[in-house]
C-alpha positions in Angstrom: 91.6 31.0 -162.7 89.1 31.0 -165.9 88.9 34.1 -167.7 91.7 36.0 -165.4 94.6 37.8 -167.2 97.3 40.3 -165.7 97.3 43.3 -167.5 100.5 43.8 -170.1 102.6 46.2 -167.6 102.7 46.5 -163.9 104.0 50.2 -163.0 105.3 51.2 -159.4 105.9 54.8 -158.6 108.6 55.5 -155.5 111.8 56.3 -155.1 114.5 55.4 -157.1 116.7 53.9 -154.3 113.9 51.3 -153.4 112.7 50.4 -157.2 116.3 49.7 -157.8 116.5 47.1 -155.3 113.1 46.0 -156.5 114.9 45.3 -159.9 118.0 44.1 -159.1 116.9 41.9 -155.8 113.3 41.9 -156.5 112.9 43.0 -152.8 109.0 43.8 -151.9 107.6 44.8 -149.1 104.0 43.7 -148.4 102.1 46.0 -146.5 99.2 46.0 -144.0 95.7 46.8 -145.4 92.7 45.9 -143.5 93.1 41.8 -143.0 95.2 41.5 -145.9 99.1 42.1 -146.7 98.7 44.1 -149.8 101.5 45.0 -152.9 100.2 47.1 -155.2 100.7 48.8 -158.7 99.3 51.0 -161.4 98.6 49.0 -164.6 99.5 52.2 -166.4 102.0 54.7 -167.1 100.7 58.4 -165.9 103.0 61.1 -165.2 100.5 63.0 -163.2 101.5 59.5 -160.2 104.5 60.7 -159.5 102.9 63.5 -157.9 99.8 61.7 -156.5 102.2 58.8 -155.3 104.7 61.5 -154.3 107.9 61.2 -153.1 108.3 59.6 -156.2 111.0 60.1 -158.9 111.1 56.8 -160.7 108.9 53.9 -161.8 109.8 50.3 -162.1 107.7 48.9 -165.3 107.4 45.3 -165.2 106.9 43.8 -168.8 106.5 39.8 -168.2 103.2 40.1 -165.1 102.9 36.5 -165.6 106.4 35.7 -164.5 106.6 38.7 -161.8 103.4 37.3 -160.5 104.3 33.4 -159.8 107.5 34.5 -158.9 105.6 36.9 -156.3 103.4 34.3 -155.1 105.9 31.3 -154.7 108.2 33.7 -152.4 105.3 34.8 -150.3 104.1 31.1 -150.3 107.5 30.1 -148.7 107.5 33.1 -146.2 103.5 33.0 -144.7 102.8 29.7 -145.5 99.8 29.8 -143.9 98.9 32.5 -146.0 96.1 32.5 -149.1 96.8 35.2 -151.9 95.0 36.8 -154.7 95.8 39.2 -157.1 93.4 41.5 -159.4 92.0 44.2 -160.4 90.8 47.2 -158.3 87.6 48.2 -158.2 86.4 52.4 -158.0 83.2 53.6 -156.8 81.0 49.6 -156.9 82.1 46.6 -155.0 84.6 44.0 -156.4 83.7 40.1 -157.1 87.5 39.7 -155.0 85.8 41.6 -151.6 87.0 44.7 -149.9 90.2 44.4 -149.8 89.6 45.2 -154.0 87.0 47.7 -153.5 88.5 51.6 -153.0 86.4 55.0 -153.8 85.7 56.6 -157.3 88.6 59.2 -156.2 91.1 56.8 -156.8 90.4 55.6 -160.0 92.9 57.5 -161.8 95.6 54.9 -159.8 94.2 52.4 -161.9 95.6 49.5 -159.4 96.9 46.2 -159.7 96.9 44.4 -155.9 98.4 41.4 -155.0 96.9 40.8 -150.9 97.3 37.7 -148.7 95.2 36.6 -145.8 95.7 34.8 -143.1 94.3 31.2 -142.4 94.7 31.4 -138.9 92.7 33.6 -136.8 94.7 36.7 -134.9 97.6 36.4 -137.3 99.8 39.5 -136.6 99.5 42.4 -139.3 103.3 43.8 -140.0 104.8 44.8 -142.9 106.7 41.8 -144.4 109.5 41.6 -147.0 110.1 39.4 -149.8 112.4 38.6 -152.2 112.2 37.3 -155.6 115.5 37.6 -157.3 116.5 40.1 -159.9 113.9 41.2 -162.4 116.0 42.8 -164.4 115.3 40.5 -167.2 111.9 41.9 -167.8 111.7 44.8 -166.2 113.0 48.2 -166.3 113.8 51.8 -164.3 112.1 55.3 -166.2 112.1 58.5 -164.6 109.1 60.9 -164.9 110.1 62.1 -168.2 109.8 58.6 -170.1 113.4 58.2 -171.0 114.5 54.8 -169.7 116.9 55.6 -166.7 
């Protein structure tokens, strides 16, 4: 896409029990969002999301978006192959050139989101929460807890 970049970092606040299994199995779980399947992140690191995305008491930083992103497309590619994704930017507070599904209100800006959303190509496709896995990330990615130490 011309003049599309990830940003640097992809950050996702949760518990540590799941984000470990993100890591180490790169196990996602897309979830329901209007039409779409959605994943998202933060492309930041803010303490103050721990609370807001509470229960959380980790984040999984990703370093290499590029890789985490094919890798992320290919495995949802293979599991909903009748599926078309995106992934960008969300928009606060005036609508997004990617639709709805990238549009939210000026109250969450301070998530500061990263969404990766498929849709359906055929009409009355079932909306449940599917998993995916994309194989250990551990080679560019990492666990902190709240207090910025890596865990």
């Amino acid at each position: 896409m011309q003049g599309y970049q990830r940003p640097p970092t992809l950050h996702s606040y949760g518990m540590r029990s799941d984000l470990e299994q993100a890591l180490t199995a790169g196990k996602f779980t897309l979830v329901p969002s209007g039409s779409f399947l959605t994943l998202s992140f933060s492309r930041e690191w803010n303490k103050s999301l721990f609370e807001i995305l509470s229960p959380a008491d980790c984040c999984l930083v990703i370093h290499n978006t590029e890789e985490f992103g094919e890798r992320l497309h290919r495995a949802v590619q293979r599991a909903l192959p009748n599926w078309a994704g995106i992934d960008g930017a969300i928009e606060y507070g005036s609508r997004s050139p990617l639709g709805a599904a990238f549009t939210k209100s000026p109250g969450q800006a301070r998530e500061q989101e990263w969404q990766f959303a498929w849709r359906s190509m055929s009409p009355g496709a079932s909306l449940n929460p599917v998993v995916v896995r994309i194989g250990s990330i551990e080679q560019f990615a990492e666990l902190r807890a709240p207090e910025s130490h890596l865990v």
